[in-house]
C-alpha positions in Angstrom: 10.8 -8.7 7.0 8.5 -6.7 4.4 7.7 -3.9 7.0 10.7 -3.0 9.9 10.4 0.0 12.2 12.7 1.8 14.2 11.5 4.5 17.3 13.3 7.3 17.7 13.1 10.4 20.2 12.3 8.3 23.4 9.2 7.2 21.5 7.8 9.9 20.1 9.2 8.8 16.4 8.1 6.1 14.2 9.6 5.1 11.1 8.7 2.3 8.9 9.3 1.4 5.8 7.2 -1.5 3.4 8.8 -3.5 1.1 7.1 -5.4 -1.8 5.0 -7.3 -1.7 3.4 -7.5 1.6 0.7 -9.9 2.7 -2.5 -8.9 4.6 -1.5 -10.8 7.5 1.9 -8.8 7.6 -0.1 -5.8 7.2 -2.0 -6.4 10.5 0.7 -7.6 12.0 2.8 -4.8 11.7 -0.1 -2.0 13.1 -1.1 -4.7 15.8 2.9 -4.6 16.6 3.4 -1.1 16.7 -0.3 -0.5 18.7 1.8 -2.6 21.2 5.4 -1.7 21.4 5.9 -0.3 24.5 8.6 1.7 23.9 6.4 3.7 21.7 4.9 7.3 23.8 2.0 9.4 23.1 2.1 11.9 21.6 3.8 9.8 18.4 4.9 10.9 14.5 5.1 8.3 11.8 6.4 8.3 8.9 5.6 5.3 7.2 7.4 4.4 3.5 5.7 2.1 1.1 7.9 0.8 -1.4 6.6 0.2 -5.0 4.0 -2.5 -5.5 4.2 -3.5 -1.6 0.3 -2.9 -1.6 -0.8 -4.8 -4.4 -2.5 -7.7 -2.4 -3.8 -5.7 0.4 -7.8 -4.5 -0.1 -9.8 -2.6 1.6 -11.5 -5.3 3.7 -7.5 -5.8 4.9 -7.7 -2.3 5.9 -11.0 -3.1 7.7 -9.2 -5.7 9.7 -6.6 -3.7 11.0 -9.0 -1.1 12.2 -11.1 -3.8 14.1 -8.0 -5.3 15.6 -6.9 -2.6 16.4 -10.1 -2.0 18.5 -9.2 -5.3 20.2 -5.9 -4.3 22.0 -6.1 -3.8 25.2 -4.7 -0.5 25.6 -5.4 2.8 24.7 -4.9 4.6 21.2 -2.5 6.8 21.2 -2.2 9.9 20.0 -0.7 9.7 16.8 -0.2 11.5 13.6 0.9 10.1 10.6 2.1 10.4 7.4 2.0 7.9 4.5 4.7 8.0 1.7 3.2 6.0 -1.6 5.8 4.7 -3.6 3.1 3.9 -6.2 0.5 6.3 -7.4 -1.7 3.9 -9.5 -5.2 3.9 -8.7 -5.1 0.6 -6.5 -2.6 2.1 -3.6 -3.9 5.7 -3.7 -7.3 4.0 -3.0 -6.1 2.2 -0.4 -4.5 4.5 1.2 -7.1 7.3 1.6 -9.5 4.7 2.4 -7.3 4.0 5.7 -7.0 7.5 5.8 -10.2 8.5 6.5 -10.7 4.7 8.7 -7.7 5.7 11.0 -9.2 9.2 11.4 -12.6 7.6 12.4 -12.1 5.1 14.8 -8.7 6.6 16.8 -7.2 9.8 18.0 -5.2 10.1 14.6 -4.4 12.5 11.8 -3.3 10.4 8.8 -2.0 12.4 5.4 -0.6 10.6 2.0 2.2 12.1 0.4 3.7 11.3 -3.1 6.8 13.4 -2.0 9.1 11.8 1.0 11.1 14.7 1.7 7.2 17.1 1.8 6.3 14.0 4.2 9.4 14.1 6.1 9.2 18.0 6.3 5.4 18.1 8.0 6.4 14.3 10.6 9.1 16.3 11.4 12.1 13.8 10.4 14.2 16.4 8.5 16.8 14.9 10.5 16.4 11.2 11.2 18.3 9.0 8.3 16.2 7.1 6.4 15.9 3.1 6.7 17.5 0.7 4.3 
C-alpha cells in the first residue's frame, strides 16, 4: 500500500508514511481512513512521512478534495496536530504541502507544520521514541 499507518499511545499517535508514487484517489483515501479509524482519540499527533516523488501526481484540486470529504464524514474533527516530513523539496511538493497547510488549518481544529528535517519533525510530534515505519 503507498501510504500505511500505525496508532500508537491508545490513539493519541499517528504515524504514516507515503511511498512513491501515490495516486489522488489514495491520497483521499488514506485522510478519509484515518478521519474514520476509531481507534484513533482526540487529542491526536501525526507525523506523516512522504517519501521522494510520492507527490508528483497529486495537485492542489486533490488537496481540495480531501478537505471537502473530509467535511462529509459524519463525525467530528478531531483535534489534531500534525507534522509533515517532505522527502522532496522541489517546488511541486513544497507547494503542495503548504497549500494543505494552510487548507487543514482553515476548515478543522488542526495545526499542520512541514519539515525538511524528520528527526526536527519527530522532536516537536513528539515521537523521539516511537521507531520509524519500514
Amino acid at each position: 500500500m503507498p501510504i500505511s499507518y500505525d496508532v500508537h499511545a491508545g490513539g493519541h499517535l499517528i504515524h504514516a508514511v507515503a511511498k512513491s508514487p501515490l495516486t489522488p484517489q489514495e491520497f483521499v483515501d488514506y485522510e478519509i481512513a484515518h478521519a474514520i479509524d476509531d481507534r484513533i482519540k482526540t487529542p491526536v499527533s501525526e507525523l506523516f512521512e512522504i517519501a521522494g516523488e510520492a507527490l508528483h501526481d497529486i495537485t492542489m484540486d486533490d488537496m481540495k478534495e480531501v478537505i471537502r470529504r473530509r467535511g462529509q464524514v459524519d463525525r467530528l474533527p478531531t483535534h489534531h496536530r500534525c507534522a509533515i516530513v517532505l522527502g522532496c523539496l522541489d517546488d511541486h511538493c513544497w507547494n503542495l504541502a503548504k497549500f494543505y497547510e494552510g487548507m487543514a488549518m482553515l476548515h478543522s481544529p488542526e495545526t499542520v507544520i512541514i519539515f525538511a528535517n524528520p528527526v526536527i519533525a519527530r522532536k516537536w510530534i513528539g515521537f523521539e521514541n516511537i521507531q520509524p515505519n519500514n
